[in-house]
C-alpha positions as CSV (number, residue, x, y, z in Angstrom):
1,X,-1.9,58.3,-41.1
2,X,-2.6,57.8,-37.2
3,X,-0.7,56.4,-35.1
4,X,-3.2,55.1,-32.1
5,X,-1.3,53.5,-28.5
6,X,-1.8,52.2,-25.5
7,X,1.1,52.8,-23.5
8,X,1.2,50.4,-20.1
9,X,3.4,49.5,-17.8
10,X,4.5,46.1,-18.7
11,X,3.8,46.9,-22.7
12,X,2.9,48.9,-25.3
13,X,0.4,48.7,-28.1
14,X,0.9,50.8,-31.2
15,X,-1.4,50.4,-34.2
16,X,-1.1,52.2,-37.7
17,X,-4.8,54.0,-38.8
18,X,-5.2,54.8,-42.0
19,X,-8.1,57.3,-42.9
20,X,-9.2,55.1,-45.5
21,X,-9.8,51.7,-43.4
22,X,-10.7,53.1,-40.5
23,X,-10.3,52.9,-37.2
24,X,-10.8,49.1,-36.8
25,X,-8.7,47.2,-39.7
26,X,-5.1,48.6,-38.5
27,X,-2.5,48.9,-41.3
28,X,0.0,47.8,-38.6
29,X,-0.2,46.8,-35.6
30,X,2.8,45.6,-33.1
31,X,3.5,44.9,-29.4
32,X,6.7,46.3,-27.5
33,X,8.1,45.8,-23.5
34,X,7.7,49.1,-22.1
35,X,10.4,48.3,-20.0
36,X,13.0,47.6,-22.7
37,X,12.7,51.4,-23.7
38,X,13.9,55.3,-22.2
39,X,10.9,56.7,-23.3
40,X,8.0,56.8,-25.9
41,X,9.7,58.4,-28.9
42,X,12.2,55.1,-29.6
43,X,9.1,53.1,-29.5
44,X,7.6,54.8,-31.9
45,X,10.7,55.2,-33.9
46,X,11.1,51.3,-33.6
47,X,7.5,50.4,-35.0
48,X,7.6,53.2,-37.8
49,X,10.9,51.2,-38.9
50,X,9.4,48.2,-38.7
51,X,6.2,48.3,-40.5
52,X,8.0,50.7,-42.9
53,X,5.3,53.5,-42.2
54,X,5.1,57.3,-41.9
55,X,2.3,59.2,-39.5
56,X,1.7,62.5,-39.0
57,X,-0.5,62.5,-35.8
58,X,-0.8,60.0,-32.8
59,X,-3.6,59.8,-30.0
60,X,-2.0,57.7,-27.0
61,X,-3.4,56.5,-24.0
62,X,-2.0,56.9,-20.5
63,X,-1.8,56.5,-17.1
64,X,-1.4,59.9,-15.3
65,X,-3.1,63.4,-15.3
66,X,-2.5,65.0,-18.6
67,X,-1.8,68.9,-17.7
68,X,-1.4,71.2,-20.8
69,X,0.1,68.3,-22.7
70,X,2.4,67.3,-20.4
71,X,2.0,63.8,-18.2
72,X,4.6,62.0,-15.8
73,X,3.7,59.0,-16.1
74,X,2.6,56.6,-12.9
75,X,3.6,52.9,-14.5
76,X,6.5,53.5,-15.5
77,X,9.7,56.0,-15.4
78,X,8.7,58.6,-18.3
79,X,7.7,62.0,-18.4
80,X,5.5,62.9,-21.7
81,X,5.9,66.4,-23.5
82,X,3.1,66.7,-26.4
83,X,5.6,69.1,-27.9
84,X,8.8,66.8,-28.0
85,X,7.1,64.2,-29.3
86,X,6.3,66.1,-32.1
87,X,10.1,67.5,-32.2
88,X,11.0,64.0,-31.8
89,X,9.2,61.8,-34.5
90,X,7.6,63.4,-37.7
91,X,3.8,64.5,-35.9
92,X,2.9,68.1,-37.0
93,X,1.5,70.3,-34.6
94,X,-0.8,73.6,-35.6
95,X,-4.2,74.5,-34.7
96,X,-6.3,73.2,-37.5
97,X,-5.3,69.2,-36.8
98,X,-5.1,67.6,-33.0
99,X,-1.5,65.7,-33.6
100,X,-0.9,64.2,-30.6
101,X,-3.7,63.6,-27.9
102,X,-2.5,61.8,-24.7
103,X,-5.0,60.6,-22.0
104,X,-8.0,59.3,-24.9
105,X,-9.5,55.3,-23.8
106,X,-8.1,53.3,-26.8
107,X,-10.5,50.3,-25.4
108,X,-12.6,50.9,-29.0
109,X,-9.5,50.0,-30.8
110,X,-8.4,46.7,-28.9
């Protein structure tokens, strides 16, 4: 499963995708306060907990230049490293599948 999110200042959209239903009937699908978390990992950990749901890639969209999958963030106080993220939560990363994406428009999705 995906993991799609739209990571904003004031909050944070995360939404479950399953390959089978497609991109828009979510299996989950929550809101957080981007300001009540240190980063982007514990949000992710927090909604995997609380739809009871495993992924093993994310595509997440924010605000900042995206340089060899690595983005400070402008809205708010976090620096994004594709490869802790993966560290971090149970994402794979390899070649043959794009695990986690950062900088993709998730305006289909909402």
């Amino acid at each position: 499963m995906l993991i799609a999110g739209d990571i904003g200042g004031t909050k944070t959209r995360l939404a479950l995708v399953s390959p089978e239903a497609g991109p828009r009937q979510f299996v989950a699908e929550q809101e957080f306060h981007s300001t009540d978390f240190a980063g982007l990992v514990p949000i992710v950990k927090a909604f995997l907990a609380a739809v009871g749901g495993h992924a093993t890639a994310a595509c997440f969209d924010v605000a900042g230049p995206v340089i060899d999958g690595h983005v400070q963030l402008t809205n708010l106080p976090w620096d994004l490293e594709e490869s802790a993220l993966c560290c971090q939560s149970a994402f794979k990363r390899g070649s043959d599948s794009i695990l986690v994406q950062f900088g993709l428009s998730m305006g289909a999705f909402w």
